[in-house]
C-alpha positions as CSV (number, residue, x, y, z in Angstrom):
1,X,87.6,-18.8,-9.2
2,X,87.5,-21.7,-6.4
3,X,84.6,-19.3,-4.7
4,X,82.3,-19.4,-8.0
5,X,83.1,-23.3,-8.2
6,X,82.0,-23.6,-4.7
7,X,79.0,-21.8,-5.1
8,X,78.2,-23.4,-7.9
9,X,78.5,-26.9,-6.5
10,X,76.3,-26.0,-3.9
11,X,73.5,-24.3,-6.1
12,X,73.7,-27.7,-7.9
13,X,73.2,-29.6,-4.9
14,X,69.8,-27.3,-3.8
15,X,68.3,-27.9,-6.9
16,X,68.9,-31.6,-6.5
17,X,67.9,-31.9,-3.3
18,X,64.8,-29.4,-4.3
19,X,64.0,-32.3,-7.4
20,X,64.7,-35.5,-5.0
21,X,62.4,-33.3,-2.5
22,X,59.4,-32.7,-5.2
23,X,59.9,-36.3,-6.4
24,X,59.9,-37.8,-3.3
25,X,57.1,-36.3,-1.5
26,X,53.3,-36.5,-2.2
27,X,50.4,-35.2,-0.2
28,X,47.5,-37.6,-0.9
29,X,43.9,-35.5,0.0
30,X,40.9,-37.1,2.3
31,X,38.9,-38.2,-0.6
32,X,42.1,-39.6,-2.5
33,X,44.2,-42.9,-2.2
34,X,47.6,-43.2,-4.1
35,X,48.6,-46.4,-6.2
36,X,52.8,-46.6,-5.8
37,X,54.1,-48.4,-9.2
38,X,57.9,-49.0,-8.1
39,X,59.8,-50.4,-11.2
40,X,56.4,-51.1,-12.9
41,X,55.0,-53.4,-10.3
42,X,52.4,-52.8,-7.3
43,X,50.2,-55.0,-5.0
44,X,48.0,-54.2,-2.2
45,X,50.6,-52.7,0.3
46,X,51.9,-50.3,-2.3
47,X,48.3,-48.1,-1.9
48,X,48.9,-45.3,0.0
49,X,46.5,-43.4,2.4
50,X,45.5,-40.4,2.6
51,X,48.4,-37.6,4.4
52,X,51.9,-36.6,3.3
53,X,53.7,-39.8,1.5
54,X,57.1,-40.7,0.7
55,X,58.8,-42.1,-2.4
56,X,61.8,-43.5,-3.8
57,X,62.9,-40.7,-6.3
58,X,63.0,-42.0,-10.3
59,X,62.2,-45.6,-8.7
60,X,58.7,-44.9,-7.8
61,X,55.6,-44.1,-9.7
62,X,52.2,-42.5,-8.0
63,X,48.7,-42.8,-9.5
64,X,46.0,-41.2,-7.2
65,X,42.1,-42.5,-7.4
66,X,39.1,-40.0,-6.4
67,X,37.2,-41.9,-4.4
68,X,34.4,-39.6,-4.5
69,X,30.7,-40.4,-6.2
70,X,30.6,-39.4,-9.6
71,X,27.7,-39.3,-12.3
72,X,28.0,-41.3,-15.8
73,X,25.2,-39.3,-18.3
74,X,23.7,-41.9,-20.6
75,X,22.1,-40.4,-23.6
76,X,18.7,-41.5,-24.7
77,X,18.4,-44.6,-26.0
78,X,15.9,-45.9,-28.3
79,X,15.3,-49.7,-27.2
80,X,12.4,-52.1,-28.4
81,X,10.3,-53.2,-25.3
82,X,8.9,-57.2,-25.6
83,X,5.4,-56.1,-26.9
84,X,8.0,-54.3,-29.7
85,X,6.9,-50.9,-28.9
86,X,10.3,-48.8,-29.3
87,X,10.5,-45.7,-26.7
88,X,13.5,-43.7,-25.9
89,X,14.9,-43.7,-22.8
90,X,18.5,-42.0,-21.0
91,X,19.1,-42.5,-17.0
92,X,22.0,-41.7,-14.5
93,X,24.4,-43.9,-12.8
94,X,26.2,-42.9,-9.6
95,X,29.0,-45.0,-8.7
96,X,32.6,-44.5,-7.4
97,X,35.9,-46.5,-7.0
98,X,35.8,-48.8,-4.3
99,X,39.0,-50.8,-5.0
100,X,42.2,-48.2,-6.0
101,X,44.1,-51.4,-7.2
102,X,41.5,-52.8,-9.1
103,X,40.7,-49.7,-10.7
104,X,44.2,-48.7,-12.1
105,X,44.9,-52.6,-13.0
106,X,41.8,-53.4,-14.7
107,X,40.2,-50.8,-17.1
108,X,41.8,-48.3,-19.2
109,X,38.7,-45.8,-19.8
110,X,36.6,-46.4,-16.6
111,X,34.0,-43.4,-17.5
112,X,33.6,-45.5,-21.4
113,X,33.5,-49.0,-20.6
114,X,30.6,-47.9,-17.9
115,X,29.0,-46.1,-20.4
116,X,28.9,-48.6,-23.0
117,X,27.9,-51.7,-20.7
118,X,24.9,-49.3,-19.2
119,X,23.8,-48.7,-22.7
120,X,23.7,-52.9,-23.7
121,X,22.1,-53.0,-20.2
122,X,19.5,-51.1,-20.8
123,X,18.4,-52.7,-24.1
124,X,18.8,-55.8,-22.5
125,X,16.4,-55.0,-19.3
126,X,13.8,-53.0,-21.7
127,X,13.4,-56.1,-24.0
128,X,12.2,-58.4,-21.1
129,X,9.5,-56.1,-20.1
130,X,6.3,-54.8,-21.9
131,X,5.3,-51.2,-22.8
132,X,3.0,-50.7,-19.5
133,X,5.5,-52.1,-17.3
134,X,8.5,-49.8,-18.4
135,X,6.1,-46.5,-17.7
136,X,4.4,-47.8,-14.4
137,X,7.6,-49.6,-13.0
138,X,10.6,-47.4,-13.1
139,X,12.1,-47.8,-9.4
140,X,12.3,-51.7,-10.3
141,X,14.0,-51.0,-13.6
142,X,16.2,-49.0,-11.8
143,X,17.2,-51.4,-9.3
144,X,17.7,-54.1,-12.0
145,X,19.7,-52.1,-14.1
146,X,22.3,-50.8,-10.9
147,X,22.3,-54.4,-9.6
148,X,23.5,-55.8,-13.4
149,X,25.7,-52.5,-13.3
150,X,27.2,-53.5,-10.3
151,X,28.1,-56.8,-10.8
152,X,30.2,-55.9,-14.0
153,X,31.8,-52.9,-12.7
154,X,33.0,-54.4,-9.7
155,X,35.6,-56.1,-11.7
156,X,36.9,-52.8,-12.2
157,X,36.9,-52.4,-8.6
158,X,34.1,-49.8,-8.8
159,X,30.7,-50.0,-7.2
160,X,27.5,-48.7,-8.6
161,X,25.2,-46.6,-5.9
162,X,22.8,-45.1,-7.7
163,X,20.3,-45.7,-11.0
164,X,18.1,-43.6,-11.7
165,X,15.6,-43.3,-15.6
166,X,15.8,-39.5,-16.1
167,X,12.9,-40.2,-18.9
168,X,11.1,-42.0,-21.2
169,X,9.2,-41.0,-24.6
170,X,6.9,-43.5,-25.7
171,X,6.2,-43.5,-29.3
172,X,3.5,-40.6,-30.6
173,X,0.2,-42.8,-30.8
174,X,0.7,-44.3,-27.5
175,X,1.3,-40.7,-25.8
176,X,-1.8,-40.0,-27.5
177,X,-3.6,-43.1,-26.3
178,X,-2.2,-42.2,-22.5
179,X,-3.4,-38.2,-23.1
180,X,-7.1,-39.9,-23.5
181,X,-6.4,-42.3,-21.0
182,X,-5.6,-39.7,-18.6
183,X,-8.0,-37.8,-19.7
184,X,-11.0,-40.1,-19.1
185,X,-9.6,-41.0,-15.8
186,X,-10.0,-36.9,-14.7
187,X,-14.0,-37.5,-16.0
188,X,-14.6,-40.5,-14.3
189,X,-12.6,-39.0,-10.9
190,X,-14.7,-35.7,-11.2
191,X,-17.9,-37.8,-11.8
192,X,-17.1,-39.8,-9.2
193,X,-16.4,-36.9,-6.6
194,X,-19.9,-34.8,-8.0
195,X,-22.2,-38.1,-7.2
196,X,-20.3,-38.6,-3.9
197,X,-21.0,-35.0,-2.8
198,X,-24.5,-35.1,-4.0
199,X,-24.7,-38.5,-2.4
200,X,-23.8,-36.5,1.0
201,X,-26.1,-33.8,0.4
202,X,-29.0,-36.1,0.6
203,X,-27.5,-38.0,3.2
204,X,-27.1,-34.4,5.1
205,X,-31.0,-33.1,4.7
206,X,-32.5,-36.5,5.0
207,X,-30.2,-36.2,8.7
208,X,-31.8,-32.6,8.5
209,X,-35.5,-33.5,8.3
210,X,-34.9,-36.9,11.0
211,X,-33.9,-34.4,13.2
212,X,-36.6,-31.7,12.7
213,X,-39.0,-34.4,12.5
214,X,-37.6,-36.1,16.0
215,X,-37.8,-32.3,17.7
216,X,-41.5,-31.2,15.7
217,X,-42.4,-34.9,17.4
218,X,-41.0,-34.0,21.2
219,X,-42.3,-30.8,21.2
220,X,-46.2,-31.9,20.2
221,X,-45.4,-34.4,23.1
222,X,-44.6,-32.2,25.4
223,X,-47.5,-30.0,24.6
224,X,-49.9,-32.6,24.6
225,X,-48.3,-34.1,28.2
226,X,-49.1,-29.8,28.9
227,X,-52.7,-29.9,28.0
228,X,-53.4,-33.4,29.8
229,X,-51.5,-32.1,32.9
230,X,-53.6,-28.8,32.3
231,X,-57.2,-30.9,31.7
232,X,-56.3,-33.4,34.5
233,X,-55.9,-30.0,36.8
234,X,-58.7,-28.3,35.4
235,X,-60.9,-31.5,36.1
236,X,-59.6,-31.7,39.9
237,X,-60.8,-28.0,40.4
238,X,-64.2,-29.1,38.6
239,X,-64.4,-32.0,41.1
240,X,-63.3,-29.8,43.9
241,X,-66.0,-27.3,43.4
242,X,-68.7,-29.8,42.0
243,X,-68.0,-31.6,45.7
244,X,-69.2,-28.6,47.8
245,X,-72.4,-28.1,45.6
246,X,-75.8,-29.2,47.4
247,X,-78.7,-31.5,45.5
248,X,-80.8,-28.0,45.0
249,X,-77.8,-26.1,43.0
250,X,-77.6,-29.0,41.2
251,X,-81.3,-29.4,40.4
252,X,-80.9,-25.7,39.1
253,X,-78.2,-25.7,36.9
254,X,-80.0,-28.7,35.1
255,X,-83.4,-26.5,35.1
256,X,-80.8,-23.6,33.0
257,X,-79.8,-26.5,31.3
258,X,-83.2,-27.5,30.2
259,X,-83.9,-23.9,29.4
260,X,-81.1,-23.4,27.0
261,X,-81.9,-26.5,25.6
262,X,-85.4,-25.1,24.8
263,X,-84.1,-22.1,23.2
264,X,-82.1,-23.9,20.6
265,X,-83.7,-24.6,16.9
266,X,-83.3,-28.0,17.6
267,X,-86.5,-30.9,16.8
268,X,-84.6,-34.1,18.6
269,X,-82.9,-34.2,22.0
270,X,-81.1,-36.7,23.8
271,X,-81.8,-36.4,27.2
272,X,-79.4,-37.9,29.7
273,X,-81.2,-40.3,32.4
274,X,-80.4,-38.0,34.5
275,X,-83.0,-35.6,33.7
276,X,-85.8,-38.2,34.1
277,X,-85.4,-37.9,37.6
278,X,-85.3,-34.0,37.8
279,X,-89.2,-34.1,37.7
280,X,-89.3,-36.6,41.2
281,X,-86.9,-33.6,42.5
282,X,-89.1,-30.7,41.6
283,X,-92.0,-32.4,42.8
284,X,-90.4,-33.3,46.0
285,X,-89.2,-29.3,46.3
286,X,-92.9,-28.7,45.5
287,X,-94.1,-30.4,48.1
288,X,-91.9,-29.7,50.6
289,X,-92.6,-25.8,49.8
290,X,-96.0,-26.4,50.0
291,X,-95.7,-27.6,53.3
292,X,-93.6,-25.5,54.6
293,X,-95.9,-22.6,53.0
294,X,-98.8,-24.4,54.9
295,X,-96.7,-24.6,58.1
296,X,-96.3,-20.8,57.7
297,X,-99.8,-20.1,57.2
298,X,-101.0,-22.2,60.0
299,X,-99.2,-20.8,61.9
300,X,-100.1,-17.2,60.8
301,X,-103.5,-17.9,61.3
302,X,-103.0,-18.9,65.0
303,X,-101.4,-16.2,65.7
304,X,-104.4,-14.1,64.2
305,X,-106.5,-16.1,66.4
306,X,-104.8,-15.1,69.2
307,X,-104.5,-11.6,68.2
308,X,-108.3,-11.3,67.9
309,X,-109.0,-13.0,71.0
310,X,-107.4,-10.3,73.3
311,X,-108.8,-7.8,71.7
312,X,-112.4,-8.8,72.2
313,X,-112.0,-10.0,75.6
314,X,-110.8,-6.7,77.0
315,X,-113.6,-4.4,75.5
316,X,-116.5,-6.4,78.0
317,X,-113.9,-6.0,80.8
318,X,-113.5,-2.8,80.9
319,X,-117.0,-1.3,81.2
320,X,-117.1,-3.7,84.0
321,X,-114.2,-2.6,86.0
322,X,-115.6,0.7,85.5
């Protein structure tokens, strides 16, 4: 009987210690920080980092904060711009807790009261700004909207990171203003792009034909530097071989001359000056033939004088010396 009160006893003891034990100690994750309430109160050196904690059983009470980012959804909204154009609009916000104390002291539904102030927020930023601005300026809107954000919700002792306009829906006839818009912009782009390549096209072939013209123009350069280099050598070899020709060759070639010149159909000549003194150098050949024929015949007849002479003088002589 004493053995099953002993036992007993210390069974109870176990599962106290095993209560005090699960009451007592707290592991508080990386990402976590734990808010001690002892008797109902806590200040700033009752926060509790992260690693295995330690508290007064039944006295103390633990509250642990995720410290991690998080994302608050806001539905779409239908707000009225300032040129009173009403569009729909929903965003994200990414905040977390940056004060534990703050946090468990100061709101009682973190997650609604954000929701709610973004959603007044937004109405209030969209009705400062017109229609064009809202769809052409959305990283500004964004950064007004998480800076108001931030300023209320750090009261809470969270801090807003992140805003971002998931999308907007403008009313039906100003999508279908935007669709033409759009639209007219793709025509004048493409328009724009067809004159600019036909614009280079010309550009190219007028480059084309400077160039063909530039090469057609150094190669009849070069051809016509080849035919005076050719003329100026065939004119040194004309000079070369007119140089070694007498007065008499000359004289002859202008008597061919003369002749071909006869031969032609022709009723009117003009005759160099040249040719009026071809007559003084025939009749000087003339004469000089002449006398040279003279010469010749002189002395052909001297020499027939001769001839005859001994032959008469030695028939008389020989009768005698006979």
């Amino acid at each position: 009987m004493e053995l099953a009160v002993a036992l007993g006893t210390v069974l109870f003891l176990v599962i106290v210690l095993l209560a005090i034990l699960y009451l007592s100690v707290r592991v508080v994750q990386q990402y976590e920080k734990m808010v001690v309430f002892r008797l109902g109160r806590t200040n700033e050196q009752m926060v509790r980092e992260p690693g295995l904690r330690f508290l007064v059983p039944v006295i103390d009470r633990p509250v642990k904060v995720d410290l991690r980012e998080t994302l608050t959804e806001v539905p779409s909204q239908t707000t009225i711009t300032k040129d009173n154009a009403p569009i729909n609009v929903d965003f994200l916000v990414y905040w977390r807790i940056q004060d534990p104390l703050k946090s468990v002291l100061a709101p009682q539904r973190l997650d609604d009261m954000l929701l709610g102030v973004a959603s007044t927020t937004l109405r209030a930023v969209i009705g400062d700004i017109s229609l064009d601005e809202v769809l052409s300026k959305r990283e500004q809107i964004n950064e007004v909207l998480r800076v108001k954000l931030d300023e209320v919700t750090e009261r809470w002792g969270g801090k807003v990171t992140t805003v971002e306009i998931r999308e907007i829906t403008p009313p039906r006839d100003v999508q279908d203003a935007m669709n033409r818009q759009l639209s007219a912009e793709r025509t004048r782009r493409a328009v724009i792009t067809e004159s600019e390549g036909n614009r280079q096209a010309a550009i190219n072939v007028a480059e084309g034909q400077k160039q063909s013209e530039i090469l057609k123009a150094e190669g009849e350069r070069q051809a016509a530097i080849l035919r005076a280099e050719g003329f100026s050598q065939a004119l040194e070899r004309i000079y070369s071989a007119a140089s070694t020709i007498d007065e008499k060759t000359m004289t002859l070639q202008y008597l061919e001359a003369l002749k071909a010149i006869g031969a032609s159909p022709s009723t009117k000549y003009i005759i160099p000056t040249e040719f009026t003194r071809l007559a003084d150098r025939i009749g000087g050949y003339v004469s000089e033939g002449m006398a040279a024929a003279a010469a010749t015949g002189a002395e052909a007849s001297s020499a027939a004088v001769v001839d005859a002479g001994g032959a008469t003088g030695g028939a008389p002589g020989g009768p005698a010396a006979g």
